[in-house]
SERO-236269 format. One record per residue (C-alpha): x, y negated, z negated. Coordinates in steps of 0.1 Angstrom, whole numbers, plus 5000, padded with zeros to 4 digits. Example, Ala and Ser with C-alpha at 12.3 -4.5 7.8 and 13.67 -1.06 7.14 Angstrom:
<atoms>
512350454922 513750114929 
</atoms>
This chain:
<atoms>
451757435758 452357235724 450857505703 453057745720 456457565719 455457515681 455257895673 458457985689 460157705669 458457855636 459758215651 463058055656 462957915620 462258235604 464658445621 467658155610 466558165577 466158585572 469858595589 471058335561 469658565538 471058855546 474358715552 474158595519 473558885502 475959115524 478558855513 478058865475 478159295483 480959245501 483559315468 481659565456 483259935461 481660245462 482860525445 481860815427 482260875388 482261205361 481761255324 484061285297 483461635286 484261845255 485062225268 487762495264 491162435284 493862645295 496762565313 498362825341 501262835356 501262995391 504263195407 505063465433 507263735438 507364105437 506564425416 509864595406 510664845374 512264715344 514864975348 516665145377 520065235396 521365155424 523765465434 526465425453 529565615466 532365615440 535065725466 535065785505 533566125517 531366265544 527766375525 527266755530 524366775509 521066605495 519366785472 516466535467 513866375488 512365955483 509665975460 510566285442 510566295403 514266355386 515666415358 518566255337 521666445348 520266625378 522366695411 521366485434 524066495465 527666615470 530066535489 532766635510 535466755483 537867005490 541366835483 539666735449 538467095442 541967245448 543566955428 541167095397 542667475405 546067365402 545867215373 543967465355 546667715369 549367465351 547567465322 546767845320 550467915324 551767635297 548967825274 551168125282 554067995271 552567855238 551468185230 554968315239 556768075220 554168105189 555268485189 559268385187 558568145161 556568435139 559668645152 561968395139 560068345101 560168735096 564068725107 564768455084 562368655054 564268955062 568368785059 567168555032 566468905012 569669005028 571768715010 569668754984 571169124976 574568974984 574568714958 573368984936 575969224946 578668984944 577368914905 577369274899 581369254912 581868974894 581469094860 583269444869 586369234878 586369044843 585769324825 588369524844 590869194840 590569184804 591169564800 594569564822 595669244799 595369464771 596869764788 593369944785 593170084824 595070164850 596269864881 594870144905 590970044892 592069684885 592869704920 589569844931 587869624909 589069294923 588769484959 585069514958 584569174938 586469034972 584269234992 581469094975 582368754985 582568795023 579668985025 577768665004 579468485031 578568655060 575168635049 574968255043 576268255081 573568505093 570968325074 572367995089 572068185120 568268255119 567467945105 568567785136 566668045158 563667945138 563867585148 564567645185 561367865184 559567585166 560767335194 559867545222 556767585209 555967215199 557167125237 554767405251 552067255229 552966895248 552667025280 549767155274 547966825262 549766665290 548166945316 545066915299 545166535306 545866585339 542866885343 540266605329 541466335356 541366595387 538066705375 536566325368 537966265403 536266595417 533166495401 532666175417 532166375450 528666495434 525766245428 523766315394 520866105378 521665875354 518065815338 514865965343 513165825371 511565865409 513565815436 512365485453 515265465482 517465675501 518765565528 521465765541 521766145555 523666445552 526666385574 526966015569 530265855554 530065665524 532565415512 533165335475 533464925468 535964675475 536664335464 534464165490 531864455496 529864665483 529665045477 527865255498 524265325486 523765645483 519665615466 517965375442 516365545411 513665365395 512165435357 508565375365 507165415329 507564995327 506864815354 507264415359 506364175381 509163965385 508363595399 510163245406 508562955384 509362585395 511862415374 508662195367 506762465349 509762655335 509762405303 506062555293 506762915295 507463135261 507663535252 505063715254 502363495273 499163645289 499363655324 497063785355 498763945384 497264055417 498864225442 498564175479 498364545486 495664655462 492864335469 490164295441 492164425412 493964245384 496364385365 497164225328 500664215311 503063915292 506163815298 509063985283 511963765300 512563435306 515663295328 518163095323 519663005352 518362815380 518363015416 518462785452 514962775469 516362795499 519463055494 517763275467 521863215450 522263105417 522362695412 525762795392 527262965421 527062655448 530662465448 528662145450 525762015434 522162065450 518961825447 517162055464 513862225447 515262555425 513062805405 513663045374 513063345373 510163535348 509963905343 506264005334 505164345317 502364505336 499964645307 498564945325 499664965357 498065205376 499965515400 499565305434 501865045427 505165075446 508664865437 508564595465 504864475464 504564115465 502663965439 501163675425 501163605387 498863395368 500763275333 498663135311 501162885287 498862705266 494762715257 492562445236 489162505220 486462215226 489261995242 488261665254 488961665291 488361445323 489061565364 492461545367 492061315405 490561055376 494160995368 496060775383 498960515379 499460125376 501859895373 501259645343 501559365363 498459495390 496159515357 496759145347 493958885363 493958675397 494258395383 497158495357 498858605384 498358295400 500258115373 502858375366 503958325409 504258005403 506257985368 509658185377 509658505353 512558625334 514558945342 512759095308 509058955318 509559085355 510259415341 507959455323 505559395345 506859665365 505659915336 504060215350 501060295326 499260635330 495460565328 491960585343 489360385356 486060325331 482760195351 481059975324 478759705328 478959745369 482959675370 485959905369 488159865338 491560035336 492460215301 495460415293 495360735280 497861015264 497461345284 497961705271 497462045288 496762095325 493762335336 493062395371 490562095379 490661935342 493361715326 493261735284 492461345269 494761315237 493960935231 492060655251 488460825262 485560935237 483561185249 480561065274 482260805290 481860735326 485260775341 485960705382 486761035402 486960915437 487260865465 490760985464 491660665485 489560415463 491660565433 494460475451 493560095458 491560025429 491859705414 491159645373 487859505364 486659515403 482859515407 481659905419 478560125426 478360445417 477060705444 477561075429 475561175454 478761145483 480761375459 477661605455 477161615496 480761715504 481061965481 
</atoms>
């Protein structure tokens, strides 16, 4: 029984002691976190900026109704090539038809009257020719008189001729007078004829740009009962049919749409881009797009416009148009140039585009969950912080303390040690390392909560072989 009691003490003895040991070295473990680590690499970068929206063409119309009228005809079908200026749809217009008749009846007979009045004022100019000759022979006749009566005055002086053919003399010279006279009143006469045939004519000629006026406003008016093409183009959207009323635009509503017509030589993919992103974008970037409708197929193309105006998340409305202000999320919008689009695409497709806004060569990178953010008072020692709690800190120490510093964790000689860094492009999975990391250093990539709670210079094992498992 001795010998026996003796081996269960030494059993006893052993197990105490092997407990103590373990204890102890599960103890000295116990700071010790696990995480996993990556590799500073050298490799080439791009940075792309995701967005969605929808395929639409650079250019198209939206017809609508430019005055109220029942359709009667639609000479076109959705889908169906046009051409610039072809008929597409008319409209009820038979008040506007007979207001174009009318006026071209006004017109035709003011025309009439130009001509007539032309004619009297060519009337009037070979009147006027023809007594202007006439006063002409007066004044000449009158001359001719003239010098018959000096002679003949001179010759009865001197007792040289009878009184009878003095008489007749100053008879005919008298004559010649009045008949001067008359025809200074006749070609007075015509004169005035002339310029009363001039007026009517220039009034005729009035009218007639005043008619003409009014033929070119019937007939604009009659023409905005027919629908023609303004560009070249497919029609994408026509919703209405013959016998439907359409309603031109008010001050609060829109016109009636009559169809859309799309010029599908350049299409875009038009997208929304974060305000976050916005900043990055430029002319002419490469971008990818994919559309949901045609799976496995990427189309190229670069952007061609950038906006300027910020548009509501959750309204789709211009930032500018809201009375008050808005800290809600808002977007921009970017129009992207489809390089070689292919004949399947339809306007309306949603889309996804791919915008690639910067690239770097052999760029020194690190995962981007390696980064992370301190304060520069969590980096400082225990037992500095120890003091500083007890020793009040000034306004300026406290913050600066508070100092957010963007770095990441380096696992070197067993510990964690925090080291700031300046960032550049962002890839998909890899963060660009301007300053603070050589290439081949060991940097700390997770666990995403250990990133989190990490504490500088805190004693770590590295197990890659988690990451490797879950992914």
């Amino acid at each position: 029984m001795k010998k026996k009691w003796k081996i269960w003490v030494a059993i006893l003895v052993l197990a105490v002691m092997t407990g103590g040991v373990v204890y102890g070295v599960k103890k000295s473990q116990a700071d010790i976190v696990t995480l996993q680590t990556g590799k500073v690499v050298r490799q080439d970068l791009s940075s792309v900026v995701t967005a969605s929206g929808e395929v639409k063409p650079r250019n198209y119309v939206n017809i609508g109704a430019n005055v109220m009228g029942r359709l009667t005809e639609i000479l076109v079908r959705e889908g169906q090539t046009v051409r610039k200026g072809q008929l597409l749809a008319r409209q009820e217009s038979v008040q506007a038809a007979a207001d174009v008749r009318a006026q071209e009846a006004a017109l035709n007979s003011a025309e009439a009257d130009a001509v007539a009045s032309a004619a009297a004022v060519k009337a009037a100019d070979e009147n006027l020719r023809t007594v202007q000759a006439s006063v002409d022979r007066a004044r000449a006749e009158l001359e001719r008189s003239r010098l018959d009566f000096e002679r003949s005055r001179q010759l009865f002086s001197e007792k040289l001729v009878a009184r009878q053919e003095y008489d007749q003399r100053k008879a005919a010279f008298d004559s010649a007078e009045a008949a001067l006279r008359e025809s200074d009143s006749r070609l007075a006469q015509a004169r005035a004829q002339r310029s009363q045939a001039a007026a009517a004519l220039a009034s005729s000629e009035k009218r007639i740009g005043q008619l003409k006026a009014m033929v070119q406003r019937v007939s604009d008016v009659f023409e905005k009962y027919t629908v023609v093409s303004p560009l070249e183009g497919v029609v994408t959207n026509l919703p209405v049919r013959v016998g439907e009323t359409v309603v031109p635009g008010i001050q609060n509503s829109p016109a009636s749409l009559i169809m859309t017509i799309a010029d599908m030589s350049l299409i875009t993919a038009e997208v929304k881009v974060d305000e976050t992103d916005i900043v990055s974008m430029h002319l002419d970037q490469p971008a990818e797009i994919t559309i949901d409708a045609i799976p496995n197929k990427t189309f190229k193309g670069h952007v061609i416009e950038i906006g300027n105006t910020a548009i509501l998340r959750s309204t789709g409305l211009a930032a500018s148009q809201s009375a008050i202000s808005s800290q809600e999320a808002k977007d921009f919008k970017v129009v992207i140039a489809l390089e070689d689009p292919s004949a399947e695409i339809r306007p309306g497709l949603s889309c996804t585009a791919k915008i690639t806004t910067a690239t770097r060569t052999g760029a020194l990178t690190i995962p981007i969950q390696a980064l992370t953010i301190r304060q520069r008072g969590d980096l400082e020692p225990v037992s500095k912080k120890g003091v500083q709690a007890a020793t009040k800190l000034t306004p300026a120490e406290e913050k600066a303390r508070k100092e957010e510093l963007q770095g990441v964790f380096l696992v070197a000689n067993g510990r964690a040690v925090f080291h700031t860094v300046q960032t550049g492009i962002t890839g998909a999975t890899d963060i660009e390392v301007l300053e603070g990391l050589k290439e081949g250093d060991e940097v700390v990539t997770g666990s995403y909560r250990v990133i989190r709670t990490l504490r500088n210079e805190t004693r770590v094992k590295v197990n890659n072989q988690t990451e490797t498992k879950s992914q």
